[in-house]
Structure formats: C-alpha cells, structure tokens
TIBA-161644 format. One record per residue (C-alpha): residue in three letters; chain; x, y, z. Coordinates in steps of 0.001 Angstrom, whole numbers, m for minus. Example, Ala and Ser with C-alpha at 12.3 -4.5 7.8 and 13.67 -1.06 7.14 Angstrom:
<pts>
<pt "ALA"; "A"; <12300; m4500; 7800>> <pt "SER"; "A"; <13670; m1060; 7140>> 
</pts>
This chain:
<pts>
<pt "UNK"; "A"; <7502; m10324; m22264>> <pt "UNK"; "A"; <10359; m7879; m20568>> <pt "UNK"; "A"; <12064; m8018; m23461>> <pt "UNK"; "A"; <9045; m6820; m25368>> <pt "UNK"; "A"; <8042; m4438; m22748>> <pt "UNK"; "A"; <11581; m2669; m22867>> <pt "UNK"; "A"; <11693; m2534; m26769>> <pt "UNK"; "A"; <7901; m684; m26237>> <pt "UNK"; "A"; <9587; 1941; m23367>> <pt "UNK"; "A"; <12734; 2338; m24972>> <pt "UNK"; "A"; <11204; 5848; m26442>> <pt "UNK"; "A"; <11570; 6606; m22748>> <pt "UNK"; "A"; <15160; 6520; m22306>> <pt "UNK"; "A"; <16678; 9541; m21259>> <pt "UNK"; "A"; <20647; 9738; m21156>> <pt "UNK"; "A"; <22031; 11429; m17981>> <pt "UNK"; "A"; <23514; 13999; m19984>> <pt "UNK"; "A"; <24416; 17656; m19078>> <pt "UNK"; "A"; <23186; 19800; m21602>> <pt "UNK"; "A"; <21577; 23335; m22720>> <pt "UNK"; "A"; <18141; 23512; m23707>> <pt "UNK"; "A"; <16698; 25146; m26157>> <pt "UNK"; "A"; <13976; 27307; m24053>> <pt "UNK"; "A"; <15448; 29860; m21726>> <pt "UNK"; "A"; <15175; 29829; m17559>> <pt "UNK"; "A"; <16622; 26838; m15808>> <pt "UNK"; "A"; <18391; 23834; m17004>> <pt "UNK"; "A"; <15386; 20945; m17323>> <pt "UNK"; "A"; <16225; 18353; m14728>> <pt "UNK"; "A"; <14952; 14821; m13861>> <pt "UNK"; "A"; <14707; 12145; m11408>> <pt "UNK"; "A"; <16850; 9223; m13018>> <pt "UNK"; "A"; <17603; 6174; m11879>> <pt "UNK"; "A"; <20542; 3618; m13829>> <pt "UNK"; "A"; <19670; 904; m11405>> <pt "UNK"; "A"; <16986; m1021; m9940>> <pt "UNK"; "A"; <17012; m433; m6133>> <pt "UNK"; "A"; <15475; 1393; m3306>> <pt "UNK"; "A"; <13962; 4393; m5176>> <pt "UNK"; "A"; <15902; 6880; m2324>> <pt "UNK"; "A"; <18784; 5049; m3167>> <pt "UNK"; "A"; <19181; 5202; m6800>> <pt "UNK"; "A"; <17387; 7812; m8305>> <pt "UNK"; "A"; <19072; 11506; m8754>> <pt "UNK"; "A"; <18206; 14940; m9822>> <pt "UNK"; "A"; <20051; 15780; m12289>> <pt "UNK"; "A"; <20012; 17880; m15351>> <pt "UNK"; "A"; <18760; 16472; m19033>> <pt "UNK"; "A"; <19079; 16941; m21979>> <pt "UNK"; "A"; <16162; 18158; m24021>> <pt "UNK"; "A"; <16319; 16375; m27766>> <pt "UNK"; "A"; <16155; 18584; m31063>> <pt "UNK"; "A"; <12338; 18537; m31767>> <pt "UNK"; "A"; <11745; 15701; m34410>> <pt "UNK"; "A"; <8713; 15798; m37109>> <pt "UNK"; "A"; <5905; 14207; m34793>> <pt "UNK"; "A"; <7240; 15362; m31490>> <pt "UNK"; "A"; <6522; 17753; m28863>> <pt "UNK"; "A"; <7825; 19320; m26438>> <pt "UNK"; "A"; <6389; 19659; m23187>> <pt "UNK"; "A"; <6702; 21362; m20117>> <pt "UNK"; "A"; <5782; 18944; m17122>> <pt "UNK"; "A"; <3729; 20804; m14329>> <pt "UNK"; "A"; <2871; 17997; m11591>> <pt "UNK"; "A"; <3172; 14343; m11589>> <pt "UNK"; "A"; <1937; 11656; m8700>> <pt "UNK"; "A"; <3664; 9014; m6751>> <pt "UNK"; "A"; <1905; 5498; m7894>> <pt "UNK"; "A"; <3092; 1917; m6404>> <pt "UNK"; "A"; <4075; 872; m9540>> <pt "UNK"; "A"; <6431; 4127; m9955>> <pt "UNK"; "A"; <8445; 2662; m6817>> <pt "UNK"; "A"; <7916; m1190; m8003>> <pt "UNK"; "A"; <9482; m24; m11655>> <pt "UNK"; "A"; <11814; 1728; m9767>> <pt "UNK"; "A"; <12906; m1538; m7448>> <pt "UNK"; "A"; <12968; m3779; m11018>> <pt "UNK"; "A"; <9970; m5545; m9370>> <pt "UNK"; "A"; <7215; m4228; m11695>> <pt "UNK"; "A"; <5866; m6047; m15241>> <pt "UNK"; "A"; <7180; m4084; m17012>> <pt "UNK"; "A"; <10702; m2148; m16979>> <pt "UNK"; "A"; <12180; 541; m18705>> <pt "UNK"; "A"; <15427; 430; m20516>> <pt "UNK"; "A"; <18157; 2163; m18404>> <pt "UNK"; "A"; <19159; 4912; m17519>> <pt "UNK"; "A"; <15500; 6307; m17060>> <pt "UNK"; "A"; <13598; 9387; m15707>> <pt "UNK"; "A"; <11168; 7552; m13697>> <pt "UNK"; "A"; <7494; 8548; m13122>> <pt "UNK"; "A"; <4365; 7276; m15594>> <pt "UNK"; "A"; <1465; 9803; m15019>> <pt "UNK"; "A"; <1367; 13172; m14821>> <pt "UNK"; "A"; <229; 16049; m16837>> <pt "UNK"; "A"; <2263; 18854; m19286>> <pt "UNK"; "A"; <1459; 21772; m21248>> <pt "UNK"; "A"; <2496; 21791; m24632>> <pt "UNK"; "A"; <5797; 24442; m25431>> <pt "UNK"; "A"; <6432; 23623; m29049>> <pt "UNK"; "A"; <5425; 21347; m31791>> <pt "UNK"; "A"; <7370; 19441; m34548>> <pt "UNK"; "A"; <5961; 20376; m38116>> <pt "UNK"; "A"; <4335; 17219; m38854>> <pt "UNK"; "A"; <1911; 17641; m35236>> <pt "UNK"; "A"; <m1397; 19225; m36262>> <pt "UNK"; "A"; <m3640; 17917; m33478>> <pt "UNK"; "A"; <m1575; 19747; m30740>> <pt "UNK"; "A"; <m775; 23059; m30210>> <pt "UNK"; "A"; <1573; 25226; m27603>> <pt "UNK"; "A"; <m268; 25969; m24586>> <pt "UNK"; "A"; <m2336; 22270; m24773>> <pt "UNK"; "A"; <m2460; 20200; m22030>> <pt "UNK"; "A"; <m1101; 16737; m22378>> <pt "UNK"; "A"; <m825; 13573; m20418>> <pt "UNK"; "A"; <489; 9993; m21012>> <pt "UNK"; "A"; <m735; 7235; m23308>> <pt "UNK"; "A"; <888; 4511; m21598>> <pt "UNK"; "A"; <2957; 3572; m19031>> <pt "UNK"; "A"; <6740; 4374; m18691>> <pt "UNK"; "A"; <7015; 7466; m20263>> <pt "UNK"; "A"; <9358; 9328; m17600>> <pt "UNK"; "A"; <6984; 12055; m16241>> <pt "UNK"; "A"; <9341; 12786; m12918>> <pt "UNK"; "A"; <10696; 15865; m15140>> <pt "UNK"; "A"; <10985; 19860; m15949>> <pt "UNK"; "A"; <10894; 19384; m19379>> <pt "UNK"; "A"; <11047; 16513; m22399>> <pt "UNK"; "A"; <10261; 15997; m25943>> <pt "UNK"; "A"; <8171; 12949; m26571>> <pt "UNK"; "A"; <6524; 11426; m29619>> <pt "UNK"; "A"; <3344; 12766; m30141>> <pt "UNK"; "A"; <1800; 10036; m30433>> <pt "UNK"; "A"; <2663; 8577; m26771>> <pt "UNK"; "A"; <467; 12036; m25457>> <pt "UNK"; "A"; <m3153; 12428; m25074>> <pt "UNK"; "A"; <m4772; 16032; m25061>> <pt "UNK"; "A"; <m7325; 17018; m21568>> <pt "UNK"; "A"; <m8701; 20053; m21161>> <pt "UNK"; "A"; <m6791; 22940; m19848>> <pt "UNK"; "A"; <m9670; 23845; m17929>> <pt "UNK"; "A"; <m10072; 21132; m15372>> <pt "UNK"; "A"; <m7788; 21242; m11645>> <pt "UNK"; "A"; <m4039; 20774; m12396>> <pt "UNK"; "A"; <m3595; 17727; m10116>> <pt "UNK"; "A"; <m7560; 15715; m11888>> <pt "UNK"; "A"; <m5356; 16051; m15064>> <pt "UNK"; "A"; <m2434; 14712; m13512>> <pt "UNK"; "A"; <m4248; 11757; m12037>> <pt "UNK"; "A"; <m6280; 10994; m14572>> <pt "UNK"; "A"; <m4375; 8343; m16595>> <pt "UNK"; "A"; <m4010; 5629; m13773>> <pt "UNK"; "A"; <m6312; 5365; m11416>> <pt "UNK"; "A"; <m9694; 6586; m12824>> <pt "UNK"; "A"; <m9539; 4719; m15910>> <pt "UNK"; "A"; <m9014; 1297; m13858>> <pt "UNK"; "A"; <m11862; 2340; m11949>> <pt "UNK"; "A"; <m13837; 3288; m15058>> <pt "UNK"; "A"; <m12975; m152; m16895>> <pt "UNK"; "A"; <m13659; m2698; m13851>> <pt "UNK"; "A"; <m16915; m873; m13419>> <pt "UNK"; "A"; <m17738; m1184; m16938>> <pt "UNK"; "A"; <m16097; m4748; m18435>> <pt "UNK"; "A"; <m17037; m7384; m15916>> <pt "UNK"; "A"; <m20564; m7221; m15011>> <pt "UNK"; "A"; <m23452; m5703; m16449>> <pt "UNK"; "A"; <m24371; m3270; m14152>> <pt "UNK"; "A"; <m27165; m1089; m13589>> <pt "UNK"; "A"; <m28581; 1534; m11691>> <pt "UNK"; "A"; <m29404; 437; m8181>> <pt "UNK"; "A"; <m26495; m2567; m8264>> <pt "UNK"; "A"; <m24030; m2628; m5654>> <pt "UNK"; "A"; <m20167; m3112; m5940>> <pt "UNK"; "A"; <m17966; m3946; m3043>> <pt "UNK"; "A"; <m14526; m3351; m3084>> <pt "UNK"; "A"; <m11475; m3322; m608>> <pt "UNK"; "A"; <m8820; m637; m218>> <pt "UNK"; "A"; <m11638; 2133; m729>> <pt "UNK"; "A"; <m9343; 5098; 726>> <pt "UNK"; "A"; <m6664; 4013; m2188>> <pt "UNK"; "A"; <m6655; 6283; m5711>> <pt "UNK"; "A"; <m8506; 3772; m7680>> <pt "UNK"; "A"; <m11088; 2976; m4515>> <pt "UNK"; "A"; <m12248; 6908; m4698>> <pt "UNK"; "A"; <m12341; 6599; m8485>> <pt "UNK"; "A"; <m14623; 3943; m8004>> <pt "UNK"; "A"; <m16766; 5660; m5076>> <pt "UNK"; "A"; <m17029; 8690; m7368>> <pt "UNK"; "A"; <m17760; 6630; m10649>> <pt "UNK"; "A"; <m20229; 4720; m9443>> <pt "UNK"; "A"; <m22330; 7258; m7353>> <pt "UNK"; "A"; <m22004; 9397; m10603>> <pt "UNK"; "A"; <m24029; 6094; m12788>> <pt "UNK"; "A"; <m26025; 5182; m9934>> <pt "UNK"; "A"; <m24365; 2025; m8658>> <pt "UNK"; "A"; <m24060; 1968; m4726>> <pt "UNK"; "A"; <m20901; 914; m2888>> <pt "UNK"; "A"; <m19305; m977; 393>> <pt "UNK"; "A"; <m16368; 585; 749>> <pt "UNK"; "A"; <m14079; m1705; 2921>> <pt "UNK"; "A"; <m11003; m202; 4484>> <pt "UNK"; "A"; <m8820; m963; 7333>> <pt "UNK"; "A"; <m9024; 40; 10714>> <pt "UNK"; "A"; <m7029; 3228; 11891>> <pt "UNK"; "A"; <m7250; 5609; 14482>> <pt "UNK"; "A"; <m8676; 8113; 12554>> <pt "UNK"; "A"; <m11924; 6076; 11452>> <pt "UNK"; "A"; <m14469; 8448; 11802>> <pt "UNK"; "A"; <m12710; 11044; 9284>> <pt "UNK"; "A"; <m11828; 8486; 7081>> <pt "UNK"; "A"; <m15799; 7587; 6868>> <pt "UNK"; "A"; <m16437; 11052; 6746>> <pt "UNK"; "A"; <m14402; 11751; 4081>> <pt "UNK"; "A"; <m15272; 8911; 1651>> <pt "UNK"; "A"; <m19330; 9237; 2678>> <pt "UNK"; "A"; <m18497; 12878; 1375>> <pt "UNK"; "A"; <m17477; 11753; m2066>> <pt "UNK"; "A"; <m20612; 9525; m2514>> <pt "UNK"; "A"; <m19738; 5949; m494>> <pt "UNK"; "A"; <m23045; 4663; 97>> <pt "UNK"; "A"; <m21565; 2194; 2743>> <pt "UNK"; "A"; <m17841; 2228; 4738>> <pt "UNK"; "A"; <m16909; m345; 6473>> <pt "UNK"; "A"; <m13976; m2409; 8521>> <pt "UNK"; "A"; <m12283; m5746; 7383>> <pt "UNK"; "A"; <m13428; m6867; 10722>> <pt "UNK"; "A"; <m16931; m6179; 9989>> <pt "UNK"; "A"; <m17296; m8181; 6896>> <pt "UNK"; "A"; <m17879; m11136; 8790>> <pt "UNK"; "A"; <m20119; m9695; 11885>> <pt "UNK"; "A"; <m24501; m9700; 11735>> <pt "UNK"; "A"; <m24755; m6285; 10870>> <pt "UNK"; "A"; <m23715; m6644; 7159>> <pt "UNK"; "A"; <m27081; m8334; 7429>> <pt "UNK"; "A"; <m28285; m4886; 8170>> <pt "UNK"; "A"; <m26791; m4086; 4574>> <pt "UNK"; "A"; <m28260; m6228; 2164>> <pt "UNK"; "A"; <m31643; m4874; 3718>> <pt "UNK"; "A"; <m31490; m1142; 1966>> <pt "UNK"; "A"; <m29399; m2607; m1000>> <pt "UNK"; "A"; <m28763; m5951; m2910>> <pt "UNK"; "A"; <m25411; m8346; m2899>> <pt "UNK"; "A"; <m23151; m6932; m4908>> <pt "UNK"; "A"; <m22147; m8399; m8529>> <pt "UNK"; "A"; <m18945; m7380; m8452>> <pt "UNK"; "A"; <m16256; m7111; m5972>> <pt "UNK"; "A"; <m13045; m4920; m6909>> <pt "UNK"; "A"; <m9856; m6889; m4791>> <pt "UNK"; "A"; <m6806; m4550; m4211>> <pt "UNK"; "A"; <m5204; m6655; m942>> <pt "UNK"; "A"; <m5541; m10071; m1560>> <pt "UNK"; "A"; <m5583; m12649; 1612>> <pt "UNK"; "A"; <m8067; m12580; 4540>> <pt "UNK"; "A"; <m9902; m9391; 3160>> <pt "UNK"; "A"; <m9806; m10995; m313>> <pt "UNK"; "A"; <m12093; m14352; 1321>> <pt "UNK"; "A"; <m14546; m12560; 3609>> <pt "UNK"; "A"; <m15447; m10318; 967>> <pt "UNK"; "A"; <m16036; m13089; m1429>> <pt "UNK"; "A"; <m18481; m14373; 1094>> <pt "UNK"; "A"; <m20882; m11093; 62>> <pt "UNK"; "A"; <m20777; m11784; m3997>> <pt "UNK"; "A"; <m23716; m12741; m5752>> <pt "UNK"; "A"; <m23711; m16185; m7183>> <pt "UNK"; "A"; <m22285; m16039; m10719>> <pt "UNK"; "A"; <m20735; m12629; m9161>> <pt "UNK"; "A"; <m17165; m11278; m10090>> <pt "UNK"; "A"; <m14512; m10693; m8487>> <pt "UNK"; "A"; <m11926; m8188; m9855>> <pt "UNK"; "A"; <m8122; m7892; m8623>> <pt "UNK"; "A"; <m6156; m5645; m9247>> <pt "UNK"; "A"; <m3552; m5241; m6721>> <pt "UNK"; "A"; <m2007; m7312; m3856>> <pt "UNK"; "A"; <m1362; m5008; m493>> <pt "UNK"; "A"; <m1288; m7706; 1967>> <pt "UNK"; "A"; <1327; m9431; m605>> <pt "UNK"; "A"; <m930; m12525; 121>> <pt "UNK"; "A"; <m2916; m15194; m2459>> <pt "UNK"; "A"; <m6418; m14783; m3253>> <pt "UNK"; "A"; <m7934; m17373; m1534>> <pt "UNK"; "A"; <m11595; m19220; m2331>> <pt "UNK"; "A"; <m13475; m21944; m649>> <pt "UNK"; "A"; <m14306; m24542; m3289>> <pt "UNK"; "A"; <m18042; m24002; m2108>> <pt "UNK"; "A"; <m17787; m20106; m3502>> <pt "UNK"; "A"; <m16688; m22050; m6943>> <pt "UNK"; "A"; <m18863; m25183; m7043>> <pt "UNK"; "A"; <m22274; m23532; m5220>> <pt "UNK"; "A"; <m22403; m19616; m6126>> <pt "UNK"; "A"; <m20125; m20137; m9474>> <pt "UNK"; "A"; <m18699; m17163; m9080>> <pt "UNK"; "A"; <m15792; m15817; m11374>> <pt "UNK"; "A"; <m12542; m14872; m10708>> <pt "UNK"; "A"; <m10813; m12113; m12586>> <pt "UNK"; "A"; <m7553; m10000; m13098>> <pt "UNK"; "A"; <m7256; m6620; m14558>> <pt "UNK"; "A"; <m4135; m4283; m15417>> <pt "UNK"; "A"; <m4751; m1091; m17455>> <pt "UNK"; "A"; <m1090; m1249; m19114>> <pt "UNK"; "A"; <m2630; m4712; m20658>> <pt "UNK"; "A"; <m6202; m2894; m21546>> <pt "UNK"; "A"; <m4183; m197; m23260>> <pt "UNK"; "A"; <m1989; m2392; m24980>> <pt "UNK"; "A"; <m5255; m4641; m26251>> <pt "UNK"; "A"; <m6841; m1309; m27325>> <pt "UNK"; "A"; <m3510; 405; m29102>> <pt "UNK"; "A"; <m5537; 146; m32169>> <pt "UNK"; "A"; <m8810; 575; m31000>> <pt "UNK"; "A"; <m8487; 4392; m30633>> <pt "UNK"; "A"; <m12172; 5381; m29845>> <pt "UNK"; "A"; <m12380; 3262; m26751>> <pt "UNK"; "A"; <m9457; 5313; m25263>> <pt "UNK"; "A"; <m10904; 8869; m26437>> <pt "UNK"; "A"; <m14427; 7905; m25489>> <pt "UNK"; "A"; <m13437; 6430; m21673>> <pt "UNK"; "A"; <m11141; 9718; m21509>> <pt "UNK"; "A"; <m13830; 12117; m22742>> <pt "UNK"; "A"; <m15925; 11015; m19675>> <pt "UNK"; "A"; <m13564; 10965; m17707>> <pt "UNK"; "A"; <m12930; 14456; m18362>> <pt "UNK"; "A"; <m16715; 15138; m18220>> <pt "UNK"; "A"; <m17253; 13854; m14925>> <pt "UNK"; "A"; <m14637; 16379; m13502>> <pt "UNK"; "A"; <m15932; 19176; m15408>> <pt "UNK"; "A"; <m19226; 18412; m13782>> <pt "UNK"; "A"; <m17599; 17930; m10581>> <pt "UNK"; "A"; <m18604; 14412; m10196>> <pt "UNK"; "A"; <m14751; 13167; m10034>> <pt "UNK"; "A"; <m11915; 14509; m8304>> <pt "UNK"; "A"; <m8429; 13828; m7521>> <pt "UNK"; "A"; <m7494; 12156; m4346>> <pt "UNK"; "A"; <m6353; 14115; m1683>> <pt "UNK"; "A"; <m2882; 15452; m2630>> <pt "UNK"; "A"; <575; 16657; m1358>> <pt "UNK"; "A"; <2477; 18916; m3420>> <pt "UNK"; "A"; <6703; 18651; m2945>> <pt "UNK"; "A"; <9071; 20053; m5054>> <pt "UNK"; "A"; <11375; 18545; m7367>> <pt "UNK"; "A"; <13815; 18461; m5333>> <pt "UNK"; "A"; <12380; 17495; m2114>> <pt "UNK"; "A"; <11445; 14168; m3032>> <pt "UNK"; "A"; <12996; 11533; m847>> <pt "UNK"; "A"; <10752; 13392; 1469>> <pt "UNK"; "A"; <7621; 12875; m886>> <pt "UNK"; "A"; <8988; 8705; m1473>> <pt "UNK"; "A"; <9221; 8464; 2064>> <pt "UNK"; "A"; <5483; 10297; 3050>> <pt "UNK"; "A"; <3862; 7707; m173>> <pt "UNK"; "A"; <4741; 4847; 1592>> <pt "UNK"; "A"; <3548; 5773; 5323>> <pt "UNK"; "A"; <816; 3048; 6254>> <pt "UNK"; "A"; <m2769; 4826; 6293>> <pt "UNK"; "A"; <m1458; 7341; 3829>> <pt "UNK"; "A"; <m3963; 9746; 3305>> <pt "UNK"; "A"; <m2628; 12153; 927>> <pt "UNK"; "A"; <m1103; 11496; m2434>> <pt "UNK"; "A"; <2110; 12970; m3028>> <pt "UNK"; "A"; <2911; 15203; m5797>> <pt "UNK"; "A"; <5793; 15708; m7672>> <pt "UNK"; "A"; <5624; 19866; m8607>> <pt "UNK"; "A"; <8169; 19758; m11946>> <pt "UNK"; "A"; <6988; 23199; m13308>> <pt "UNK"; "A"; <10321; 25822; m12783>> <pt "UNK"; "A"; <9617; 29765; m12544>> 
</pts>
C-alpha cells in the first residue's frame, strides 16, 4: 500500500531547488521537509522552483492553508500514506488560479482552486499542479471556508450521509465535538435537521466552549464524565437514542458512548486522540447488534476517483451551505509563512481552540 500511495503522490514532489519564477515579486517559497521527523525539526522555508507550465497544468497562487493532524503525522512518517521525498508538506488549502496550460478549458486565471486529494504540498507561495489534482469553489465564499473545505467538512458530510439512514428529528452523538470535523458535523446536521450530543472534554473554559458550539447549532454539549451520570436520562426525554455515533478518541469515551447507541446503531471512527483501542462489551454486540465502522476520506476519494458526480455533488453543497451561511470554518489563526514553528507549536496545545493558518499569499 505505501508503495502505491507514494507512486499516487509522487506528482507532489517538489525538488529543493533555488530558482527564478516566471511571475514577478518574490521568489515562491515552501515548507519542505527531506525527512520524516519532528515537523519543527525537519521542515524549512526555502525557495522553489516553479515548473514550466505543462498542457493540463496550472499554476496557482496559494493564499491560506490549515494545520491538520495528519499534516504533522505525514510529516513524522507516521501517517497512511507518505509522500515521496523531498516534499512541500501541507494537503488542504485553497489557491487562485495565475495561469493555465493550453489544454485547461474548465479553469481560468483568477479561479479559485483547492485539492482533490491528499498530499498535494499546499504549505506554499506558489506551484504548478496538474489540473486534474484541483477542484474549482467559488471565489465568493470566506477565504479560510474554502481553505477548509476539503478535509474536514466532507468527512462530516459522508459519515452523516453513508452509515445510517437518517432523518429529520434523528440524533447523532459524537465525541471530540470542538475538533474541525465535530463543528462540521454540528453545522451539517442542524442544517438537515438531525440533532446532536456533542461530547467534549472537560476544560476550564467550559461554559464558552458550550457557548460557542450551542451557537453553531449543538442541540446538546456535554462532558465525558457525564455520559455515564442520570441526567443523560434527562436527554433521551426531548430527543431519541442516537443511530449513529461519530468516534474521534477511541478508549473510555469510545465505551460510554457506545452505551447511548440504538440497537442495530453505528458507530463511526475516524480518529484515535486518546491513542487507545475501541473497546465493546460483548453484550453491545450480541444484545443491541450494533455495528462497528471505520471511515477515512483519502479511501472515499480514492473509491470514488471515477465516480466524479459524487465528489462535485457533496462539494456543491458543501459550498451551498456556506453561501447560505449554514457552515463555517472553525475558528482560525492566521501566521505567516514564515512564522510557523510558532503556528506547529500553537496546533498542538491541548484544548486548542483555534485552527492555525498558514497565510502563503506574498504582496
């Protein structure tokens, strides 16, 4: 599989090299790494080289791209997939479009593009990429929706829509609700009509925190700690057991939210926080038959490379639901290029509140 993986991201290799660009203003520069290790360690701005533009490429001007865990875990060589090195690192963000190769006619300068996939290399001024490795958004929704849009609200979108059935009035439950995907999912979901528990961990700032994610449409917030107390009782009164539960932590949090689900319920993981198993009584499996799932967009987009109306048609509402205001981008940090073993360091703060933001557009 890594070998397959690093044949699919070797488009993404960037060579350290010094040289001049074709567009005028600064040198285009880029985070790159040539070694797996402790992103602060072994990644370095440097200047890149910006190809000749090809037939079917473009070339793009990046304006802002996010910090994601699996940007540090690709980083660290820990992730499922690696790219080839050297490489810029960095897999979602958002560019506009500075010139076209002659075979492009569905782009144009001035477009905004994001990634396809994973591992393009979006911690950058300035690259030429294949044109078919971009999708188009509008230019017209906020800078920083577009350049969260790829990861996290199309996990949220797909768990939501290919495990369970779900209807107006359902419930979900999910852990890590303060994370990128957990506000997707609180937006989503109030958007259709589906209410939420929104589970999070205890911090001294709890009542903002509740505030905050009541604000985007949470129906319910809760602790860890509370998911085994009476008062979840008090729940289910106003609003049935969920059907689905979305896991992002794994361990404890992972088994006393199980206890909520439905029988024949699902239960969704994504992630692993607490870097612990998912663990189930036998009872939850033999008595409530309840399923247990995984789910990794890379794979879904990989499944779907083919299948190119299920990516337009999840990105068109996507898009849709931010136009309407229904979905925004998680509370965000913006650091300069050059600042960012400041930005690594704030993205991995426990109770991180803010997403940090890579800001690759030069003057």
């Amino acid at each position: 599989m890594q070998r397959a993986a690093a044949r699919a991201l070797r488009g993404a290799r960037v060579p350290p090299v010094r040289a001049r660009s074709a567009s005028t203003g600064p040198p285009p520069r880029g985070l790159l790494y040539e070694r797996h290790g402790d992103p602060a360690g072994v990644l370095q701005l440097k200047e890149l080289e910006v190809p000749r533009l090809g037939h079917s490429d473009i070339h793009v001007k990046m304006l802002a791209a996010p910090i994601n865990p699996a940007d540090i875990n690709m980083i660290q060589g820990t992730y499922a997939i690696l790219a080839p090195l050297p490489a810029v690192a960095g897999n979602e963000g958002v560019g506009r479009v500075l010139e076209v190769g002659p075979g492009v006619t569905a782009l144009r300068p001035g477009d905004w593009v994001i990634p396809a996939d994973a591992g393009l290399g979006t911690w950058r001024t300035q690259a030429v990429f294949p044109e078919a490795s971009l999708l188009q958004v509008p230019s017209d929704i906020p800078l920083l929706c577009a350049a969260t849009l790829s990861v996290n609200p199309c996990t949220a979108y797909r768990m939501l829509a290919d495990f369970e059935s779900l209807a107006p009035g359902d419930s979900v439950i999910q852990n890590a609700a303060n994370s990128g995907v957990g506000q997707a999912v609180i937006q989503i979901a109030k958007a259709t009509g589906i209410r939420t528990i929104n589970v999070v961990r205890d911090r001294p700032d709890l009542p903002k925190l509740v505030e905050r994610l009541k604000a985007l449409g949470a129906d319910h917030v809760i602790t860890e700690d509370m998911l085994r107390k009476p008062e979840m009782k008090e729940i289910f009164k106003s609003i049935p057991q969920p059907r689905l539960a979305l896991n992002c932590v794994g361990g404890k949090s992972t088994t006393e939210m199980l206890r909520h689900l439905q029988p024949k319920g699902t239960m969704v993981t994504y992630g692993g926080m607490a870097k612990q198993p998912v663990t189930v009584p036998v009872s939850a499996f033999i008595f409530r038959d309840v399923r247990l799932r995984g789910f990794w967009m890379t794979q879904w987009k990989k499944d779907h490379a083919h299948d190119k109306e299920s990516l337009s048609s999840m990105m068109d509402t996507l898009c849709q639901l931010v136009q309407r205001g229904q979905l925004g981008a998680p509370a965000c940090t913006t650091v300069p290029l050059e600042d960012f073993k400041e930005a690594l360091v704030a993205s991995t703060q426990p109770f991180t509140s803010s997403k940090q933001h890579m800001q690759c557009w030069q003057d």
